[in-house]
C-alpha positions in Angstrom: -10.6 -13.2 -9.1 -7.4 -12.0 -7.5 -4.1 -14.3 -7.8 -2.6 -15.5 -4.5 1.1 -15.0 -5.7 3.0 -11.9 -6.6 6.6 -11.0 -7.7 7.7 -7.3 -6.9 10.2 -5.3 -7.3 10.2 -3.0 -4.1 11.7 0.5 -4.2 12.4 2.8 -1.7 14.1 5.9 -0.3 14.0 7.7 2.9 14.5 10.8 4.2 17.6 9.9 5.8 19.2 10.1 2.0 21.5 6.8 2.3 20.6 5.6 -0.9 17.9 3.8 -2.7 17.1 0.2 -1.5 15.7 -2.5 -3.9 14.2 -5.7 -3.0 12.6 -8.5 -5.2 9.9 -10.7 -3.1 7.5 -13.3 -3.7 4.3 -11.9 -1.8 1.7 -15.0 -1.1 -1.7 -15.6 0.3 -2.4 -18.6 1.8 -5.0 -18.4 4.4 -2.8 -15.7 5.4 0.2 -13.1 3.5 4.0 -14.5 3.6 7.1 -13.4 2.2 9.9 -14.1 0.9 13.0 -11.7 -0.1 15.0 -13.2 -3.1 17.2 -10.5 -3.7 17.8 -7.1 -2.1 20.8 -4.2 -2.6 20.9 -0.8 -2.0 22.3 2.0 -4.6 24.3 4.7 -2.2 23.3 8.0 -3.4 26.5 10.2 -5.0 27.9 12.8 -3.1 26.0 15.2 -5.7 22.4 13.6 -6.0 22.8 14.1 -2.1 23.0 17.6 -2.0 20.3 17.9 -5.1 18.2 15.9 -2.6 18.7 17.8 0.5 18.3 21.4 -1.6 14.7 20.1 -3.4 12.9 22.4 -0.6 14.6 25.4 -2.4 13.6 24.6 -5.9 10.9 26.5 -7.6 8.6 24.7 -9.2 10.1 24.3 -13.2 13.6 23.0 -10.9 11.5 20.7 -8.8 10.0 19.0 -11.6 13.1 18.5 -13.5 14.4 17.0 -10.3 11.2 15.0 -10.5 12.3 13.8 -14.3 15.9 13.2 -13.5 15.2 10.9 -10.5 12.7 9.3 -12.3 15.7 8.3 -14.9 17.9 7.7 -12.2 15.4 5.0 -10.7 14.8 3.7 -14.0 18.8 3.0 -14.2 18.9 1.4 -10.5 15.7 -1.0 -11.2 17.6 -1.8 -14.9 20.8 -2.5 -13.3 19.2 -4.7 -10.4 17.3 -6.8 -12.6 20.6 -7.1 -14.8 22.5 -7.8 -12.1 20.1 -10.6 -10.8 18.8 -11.8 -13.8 14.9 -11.5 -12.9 13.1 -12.6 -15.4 9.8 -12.8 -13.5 8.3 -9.6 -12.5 4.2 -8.9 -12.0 4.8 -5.2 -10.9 7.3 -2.7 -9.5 6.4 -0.8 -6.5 8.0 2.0 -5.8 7.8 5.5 -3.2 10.1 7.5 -4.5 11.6 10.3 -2.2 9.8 12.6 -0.3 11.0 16.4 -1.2 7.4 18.0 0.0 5.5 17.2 2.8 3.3 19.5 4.6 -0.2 17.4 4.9 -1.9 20.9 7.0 -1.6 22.3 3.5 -2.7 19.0 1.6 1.1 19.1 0.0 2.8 15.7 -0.3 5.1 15.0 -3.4 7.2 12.1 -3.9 9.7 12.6 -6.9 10.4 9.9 -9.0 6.7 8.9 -9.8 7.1 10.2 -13.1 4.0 7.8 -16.0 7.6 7.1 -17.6 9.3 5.2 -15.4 7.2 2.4 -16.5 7.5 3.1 -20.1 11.8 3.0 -19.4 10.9 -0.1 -17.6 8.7 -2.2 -19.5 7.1 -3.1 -16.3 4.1 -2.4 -14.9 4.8 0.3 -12.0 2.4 1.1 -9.1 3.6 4.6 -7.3 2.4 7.7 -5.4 0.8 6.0 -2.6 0.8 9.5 -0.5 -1.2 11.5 -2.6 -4.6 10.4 -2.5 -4.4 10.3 1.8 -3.4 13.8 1.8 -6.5 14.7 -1.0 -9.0 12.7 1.7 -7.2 14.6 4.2 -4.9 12.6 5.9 -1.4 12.5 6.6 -0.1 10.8 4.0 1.9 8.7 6.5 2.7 6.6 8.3 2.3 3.5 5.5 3.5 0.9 6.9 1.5 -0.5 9.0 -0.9 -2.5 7.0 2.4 -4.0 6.5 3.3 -4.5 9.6 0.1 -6.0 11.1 -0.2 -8.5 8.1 3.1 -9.8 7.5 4.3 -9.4 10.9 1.7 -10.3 12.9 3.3 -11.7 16.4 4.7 -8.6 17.1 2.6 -6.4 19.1 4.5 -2.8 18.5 6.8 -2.3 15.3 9.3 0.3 15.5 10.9 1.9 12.2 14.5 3.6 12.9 14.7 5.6 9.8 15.2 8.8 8.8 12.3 9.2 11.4 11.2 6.9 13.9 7.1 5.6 13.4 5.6 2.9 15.6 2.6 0.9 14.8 0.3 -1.4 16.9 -2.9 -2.5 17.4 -5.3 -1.3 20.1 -9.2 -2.4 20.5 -9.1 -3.7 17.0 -7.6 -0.8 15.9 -4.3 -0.5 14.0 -2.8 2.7 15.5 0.3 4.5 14.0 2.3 7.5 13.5 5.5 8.9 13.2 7.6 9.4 17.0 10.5 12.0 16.3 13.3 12.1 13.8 16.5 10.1 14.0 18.9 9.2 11.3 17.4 12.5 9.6 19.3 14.6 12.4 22.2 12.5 13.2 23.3 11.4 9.7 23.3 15.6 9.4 25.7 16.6 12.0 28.1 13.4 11.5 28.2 14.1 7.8 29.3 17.8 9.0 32.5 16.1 10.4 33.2 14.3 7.2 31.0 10.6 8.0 28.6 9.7 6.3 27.0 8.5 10.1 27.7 7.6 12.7 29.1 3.9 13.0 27.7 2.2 16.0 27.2 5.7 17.7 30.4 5.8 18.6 30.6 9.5 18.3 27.6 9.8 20.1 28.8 7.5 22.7 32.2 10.2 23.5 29.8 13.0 24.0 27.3 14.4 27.0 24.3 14.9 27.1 23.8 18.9 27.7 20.4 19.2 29.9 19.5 22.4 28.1 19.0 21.3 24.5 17.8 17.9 25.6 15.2 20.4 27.8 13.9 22.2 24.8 14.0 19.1 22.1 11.4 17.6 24.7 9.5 20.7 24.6 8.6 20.5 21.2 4.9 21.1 20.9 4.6 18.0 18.1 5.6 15.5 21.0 2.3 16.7 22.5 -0.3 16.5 19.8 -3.0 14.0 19.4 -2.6 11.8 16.0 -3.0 11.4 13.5 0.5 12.8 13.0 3.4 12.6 10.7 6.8 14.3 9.9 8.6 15.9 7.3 12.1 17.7 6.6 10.6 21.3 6.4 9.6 20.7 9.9 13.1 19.5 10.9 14.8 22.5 9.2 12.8 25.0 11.0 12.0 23.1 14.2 15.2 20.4 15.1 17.7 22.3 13.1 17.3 25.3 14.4 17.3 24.9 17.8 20.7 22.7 18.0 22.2 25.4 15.8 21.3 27.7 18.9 23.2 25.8 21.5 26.4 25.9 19.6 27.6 22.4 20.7 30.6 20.3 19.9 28.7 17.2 17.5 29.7 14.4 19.7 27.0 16.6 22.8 24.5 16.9 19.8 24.2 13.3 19.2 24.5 12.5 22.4 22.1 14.8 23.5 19.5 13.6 20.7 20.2 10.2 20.8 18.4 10.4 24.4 15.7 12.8 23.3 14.9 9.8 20.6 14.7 7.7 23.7 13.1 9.5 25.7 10.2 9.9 22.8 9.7 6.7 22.6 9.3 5.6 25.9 6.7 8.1 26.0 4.6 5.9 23.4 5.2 2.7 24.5 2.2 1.5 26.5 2.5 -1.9 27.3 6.0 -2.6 28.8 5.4 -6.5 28.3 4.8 -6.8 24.7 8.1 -7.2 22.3 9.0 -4.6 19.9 10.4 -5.7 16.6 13.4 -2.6 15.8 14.1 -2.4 12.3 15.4 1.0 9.5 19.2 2.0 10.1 19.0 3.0 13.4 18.6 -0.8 14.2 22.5 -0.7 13.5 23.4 2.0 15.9 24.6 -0.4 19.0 24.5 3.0 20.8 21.3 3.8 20.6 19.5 0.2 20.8 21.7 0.1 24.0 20.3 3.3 25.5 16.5 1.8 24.3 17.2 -1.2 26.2 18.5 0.4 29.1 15.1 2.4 29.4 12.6 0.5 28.0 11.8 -2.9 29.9 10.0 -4.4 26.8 11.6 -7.3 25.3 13.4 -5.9 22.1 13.6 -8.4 18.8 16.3 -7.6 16.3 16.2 -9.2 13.5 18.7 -10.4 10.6 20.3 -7.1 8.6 18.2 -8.0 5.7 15.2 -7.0 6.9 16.9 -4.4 8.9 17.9 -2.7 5.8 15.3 -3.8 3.7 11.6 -3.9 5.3 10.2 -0.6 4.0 11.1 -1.6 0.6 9.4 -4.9 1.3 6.3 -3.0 2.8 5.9 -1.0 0.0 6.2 -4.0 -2.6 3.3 -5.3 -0.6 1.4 -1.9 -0.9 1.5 -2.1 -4.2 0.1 -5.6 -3.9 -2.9 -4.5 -2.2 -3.3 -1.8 -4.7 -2.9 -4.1 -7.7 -6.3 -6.2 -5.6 -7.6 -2.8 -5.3 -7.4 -4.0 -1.2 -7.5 -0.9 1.5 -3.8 -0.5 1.9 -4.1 2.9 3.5 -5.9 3.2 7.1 -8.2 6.1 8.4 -6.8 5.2 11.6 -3.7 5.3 11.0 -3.6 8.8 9.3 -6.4 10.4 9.8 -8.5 10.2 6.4 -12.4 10.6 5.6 -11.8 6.5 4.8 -9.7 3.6 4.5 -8.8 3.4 0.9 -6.7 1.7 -1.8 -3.7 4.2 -2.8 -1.4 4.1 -5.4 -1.8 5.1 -9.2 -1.5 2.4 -11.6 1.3 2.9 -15.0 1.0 0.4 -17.7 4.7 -0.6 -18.7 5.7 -1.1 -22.5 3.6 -0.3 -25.6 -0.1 -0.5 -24.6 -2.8 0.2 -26.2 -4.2 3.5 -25.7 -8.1 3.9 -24.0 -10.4 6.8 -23.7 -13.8 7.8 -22.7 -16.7 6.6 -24.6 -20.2 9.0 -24.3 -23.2 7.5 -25.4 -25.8 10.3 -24.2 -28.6 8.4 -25.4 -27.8 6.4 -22.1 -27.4 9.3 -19.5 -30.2 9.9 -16.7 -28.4 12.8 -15.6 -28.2 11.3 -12.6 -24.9 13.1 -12.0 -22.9 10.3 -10.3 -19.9 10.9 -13.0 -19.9 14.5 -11.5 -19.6 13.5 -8.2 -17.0 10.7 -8.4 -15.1 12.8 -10.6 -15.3 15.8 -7.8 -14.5 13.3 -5.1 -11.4 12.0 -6.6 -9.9 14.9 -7.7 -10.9 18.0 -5.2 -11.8 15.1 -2.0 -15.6 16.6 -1.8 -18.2 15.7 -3.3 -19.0 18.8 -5.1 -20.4 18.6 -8.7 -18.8 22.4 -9.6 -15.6 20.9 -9.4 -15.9 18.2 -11.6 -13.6 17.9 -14.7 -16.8 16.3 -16.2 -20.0 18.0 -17.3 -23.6 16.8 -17.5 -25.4 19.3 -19.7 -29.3 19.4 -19.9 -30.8 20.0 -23.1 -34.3 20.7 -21.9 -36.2 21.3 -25.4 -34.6 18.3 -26.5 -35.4 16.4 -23.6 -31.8 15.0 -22.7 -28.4 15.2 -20.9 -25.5 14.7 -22.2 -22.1 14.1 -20.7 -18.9 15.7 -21.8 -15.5 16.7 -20.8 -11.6 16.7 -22.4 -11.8 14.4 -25.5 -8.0 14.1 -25.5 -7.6 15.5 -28.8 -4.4 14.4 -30.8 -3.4 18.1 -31.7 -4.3 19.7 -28.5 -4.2 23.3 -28.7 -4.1 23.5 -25.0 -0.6 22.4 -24.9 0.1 23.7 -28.1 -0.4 27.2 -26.3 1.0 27.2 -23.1 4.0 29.3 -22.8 5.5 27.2 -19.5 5.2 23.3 -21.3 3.1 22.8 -18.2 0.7 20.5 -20.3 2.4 17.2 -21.5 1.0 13.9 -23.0 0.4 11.2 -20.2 1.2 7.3 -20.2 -2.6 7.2 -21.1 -2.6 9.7 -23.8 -4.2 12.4 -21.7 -2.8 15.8 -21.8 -2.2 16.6 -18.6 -1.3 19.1 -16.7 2.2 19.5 -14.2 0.7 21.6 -11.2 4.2 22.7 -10.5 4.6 24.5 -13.8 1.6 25.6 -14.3 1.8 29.7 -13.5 -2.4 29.9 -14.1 -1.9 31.9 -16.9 -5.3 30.7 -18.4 -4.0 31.2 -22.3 -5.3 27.3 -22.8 -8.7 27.8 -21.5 -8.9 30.2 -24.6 -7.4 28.1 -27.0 -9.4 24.9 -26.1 -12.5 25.1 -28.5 -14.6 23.1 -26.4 -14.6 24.5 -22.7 -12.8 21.3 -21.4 -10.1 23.1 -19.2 -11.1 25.1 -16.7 -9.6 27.6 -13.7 -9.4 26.5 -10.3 -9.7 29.8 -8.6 -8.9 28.3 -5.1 -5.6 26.6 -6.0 -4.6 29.0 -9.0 -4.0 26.4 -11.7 -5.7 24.8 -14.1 -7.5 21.5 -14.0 -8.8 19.2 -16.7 -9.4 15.9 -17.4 -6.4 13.5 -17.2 -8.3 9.8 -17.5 -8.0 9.1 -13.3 -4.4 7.8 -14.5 -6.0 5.2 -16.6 -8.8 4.4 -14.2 -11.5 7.0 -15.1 -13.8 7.5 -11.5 -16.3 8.4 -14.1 -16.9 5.9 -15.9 -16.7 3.3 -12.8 -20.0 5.2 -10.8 -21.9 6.0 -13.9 -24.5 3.1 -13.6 -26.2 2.8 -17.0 -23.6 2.8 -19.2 -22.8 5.9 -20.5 -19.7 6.7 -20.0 -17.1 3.4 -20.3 -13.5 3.2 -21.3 -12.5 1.3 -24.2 -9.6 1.3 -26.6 -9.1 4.7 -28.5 -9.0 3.1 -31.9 -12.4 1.1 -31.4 -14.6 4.2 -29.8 -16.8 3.9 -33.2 -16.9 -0.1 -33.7 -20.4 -0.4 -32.5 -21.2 2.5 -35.0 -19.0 0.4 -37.9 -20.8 -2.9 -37.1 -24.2 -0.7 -37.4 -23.7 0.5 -40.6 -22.3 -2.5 -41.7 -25.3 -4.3 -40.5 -27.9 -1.6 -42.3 -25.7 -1.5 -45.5 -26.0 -5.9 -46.0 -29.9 -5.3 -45.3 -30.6 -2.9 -48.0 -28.6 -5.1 -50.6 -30.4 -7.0 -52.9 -30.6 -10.7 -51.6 -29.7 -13.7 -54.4 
């Protein structure tokens, strides 16, 4: 039985690289979800985390992860200092996204830094994170997120329109929550205005001074992404090599670039509004941009809701508090429809904050069927296929002996595997696995050799190695195996039933008074 009250700590940052914005909510169900914001701030990035930000597509992959650890220490410093500066003292979770440095969902890519199993240790705090992952594994987008958001805590708006570092609309249709990501904004205009010494563009004043030149604007609109069929989403590889580019081309003065986009933003989303008498809530930094919401309203004959700066600023941070809600009530907080997956689905891993108790797997073969569901959940979860071969567990028949027995990694304290590999791509998890960092890993194989028991294997396909790595503390094999098997207990208890066997055998052979 699920509480009806939470207390989160929202986290987010957006592509748009202002900063990082915290909010502290009460999330409660009472027939229906309500809100309310208690405290909210947002830490402005320095001028050199902003350029280590906007250079993570250049990193290889040992650079990009230690840009993964030292935003993951930067976050824990931000979430201290807010819950210092506000004296929180009541806090069921931290949910936090993280910032988007990879996103290419066509090649099942989507990595959020900052999602680090430590962050919750620095913390204290339970942390839910990496909500994009698992869409992009069951082959979706990965985005947009919002929307479950949208449709349950703001229910009496019919379209709700995010002015971030890219614009995403979501609204429901035939029962259906439809959603995706428009065109970029505060992505491409905080870019040029920063070339001209602002941080953006205030108001859009600079964009106001300029023209629009009917050339650029021409081939902006051209873009085949305006014309494909969603699910579809945006990242900032695709604005380097798509938006970037061809404004570079045109060799304009910056007041006629943001000009010239700021009615190409327009003019995208007029073409996915369908219902000109429904209200559009506006919120994300471009809600700011009097310019702009101006040149909306001058096109656009819905009626247009602005709401109060708070939730301006801060209602993707709230959203993805209340994602991490739904994942915490193991709810869908990820829709098919809305990006394209083989299912709705509750995203998100789980990190136990503080000094917990560590768990691991449990075999009793005596129980096994070999009905191979372990396989296949396993498979499922980690490759998105149900596909026994690629299971990091192993149900092995014994056929003189007339059984099956499960195994896979048993976690071992010394682990030779990481003892051996040459890169430190093998490092001890907040659940006491040893897992393995993809993005170091150069597929080497030395610590399939040194592991004595088979339990880490090559994955030809993807040119790493895979193993084991306890589901994040929610093992998909032991949840399908039906009889019992396989289960997940505390790692200093795994032989108590044995003890309290012995135990029991040992008082019956003793003489009795």
């Amino acid at each position: 039985m699920y509480k009806d009250s939470y207390h989160i700590i929202g986290v987010m940052s957006g592509t748009s690289l202002d900063g990082v914005d915290l909010c502290y909510v009460n999330f409660s169900f009472n027939n229906k979800w309500n809100y309310k914001i208690f405290n909210a701030i947002t830490y402005n990035y320095t001028d050199q985390w902003r350029k280590r930000l906007l250079n993570s597509i250049n990193l290889s992959k040992a650079d990009l992860h230690n840009l993964d650890v030292d935003y993951t220490n930067l976050l824990s410093l931000y979430i201290q200092d807010f819950i210092s500066k506000f004296n929180i003292d009541k806090i069921d979770s931290i949910s936090s996204h993280g910032h988007t440095v990879l996103h290419q969902p066509q090649k099942k890519i989507t990595y959020q830094i900052g999602n680090l199993p430590f962050l919750a240790k620095n913390l204290n705090i339970n942390v839910v994170c990496d909500f994009r992952t698992q869409d992009v594994e069951l082959g979706g987008q990965g985005a947009p997120l919002v929307p479950i958001g949208d449709q349950l805590l703001f229910p009496d708006y019919k379209y709700c329109l995010n002015l971030g570092g890219f614009a995403n609309i979501s609204y429901k249709s035939d029962n259906e929550i439809i959603a995706f990501d428009v065109c970029p904004v505060n992505t491409v205009l905080n870019y040029y205005t920063r070339a001209v010494g602002h941080d953006f563009d205030i108001d859009g004043s600079i964009a106001n001074t300029g023209k629009i030149v009917p050339k650029l604007l021409d081939e902006l609109n051209s873009i085949e992404f305006y014309n494909n069929l969603r699910p579809k989403s945006l990242g900032i590889e695709w604005v380097i090599k798509m938006i970037y580019k061809i404004i570079d081309n045109n060799n304009l003065s910056t007041s006629d670039i943001l000009r010239t986009f700021s009615e190409h933003v327009v003019i995208q989303i007029q073409n996915v509004i369908r219902d000109n008498s429904s209200n559009i809530l506006i919120t994300g930094g471009g809600a700011k941009n009097k310019f702009l919401i101006q040149l909306i309203k001058n096109n656009i004959d819905n009626p247009i809701v602005i709401p109060e700066n708070l939730l301006i600023d801060f209602k993707e941070a709230l959203i993805f508090g209340f994602l991490g809600v739904l994942r915490l009530r193991n709810e869908n907080n990820c829709l098919s429809s809305v990006t394209g997956s083989l299912r709705d689905h509750s995203s998100g891993k789980i990190y136990q904050g503080g000094m917990t108790m560590q768990r691991s797997l449990q075999i009793e073969p005596v129980k096994c069927t070999g009905c191979l569901q372990c396989e296949m959940a396993c498979s499922f979860e980690k490759e998105g296929a149900f596909n026994p071969t690629k299971s990091r567990i192993k149900v092995f028949n014994f056929h003189a002996e007339g059984r099956m027995v499960p195994y896979t990694c048993t976690q071992c304290a010394e682990a030779w595997c990481q003892h051996a590999c040459p890169v430190d791509a093998i490092r001890l998890g907040e659940t006491g696995a040893k897992e393995v960092v993809d993005v170091l890993c150069v597929g080497c194989k030395v610590c399939t050799i040194a592991c004595p028991f088979g339990t880490i294997n090559y994955n030809t396909s993807a040119g790493i190695v895979v193993k084991c790595d306890l589901c994040g503390g929610d093992p998909e094999c032991a949840k399908a195996c039906p009889t019992g098997a396989i289960t997940y207990v505390d790692a200093d208890w795994t032989g108590l039933e044995r003890m309290r066997g012995y135990a029991d055998k040992t008082a019956a052979e003793q003489p009795q008074a």
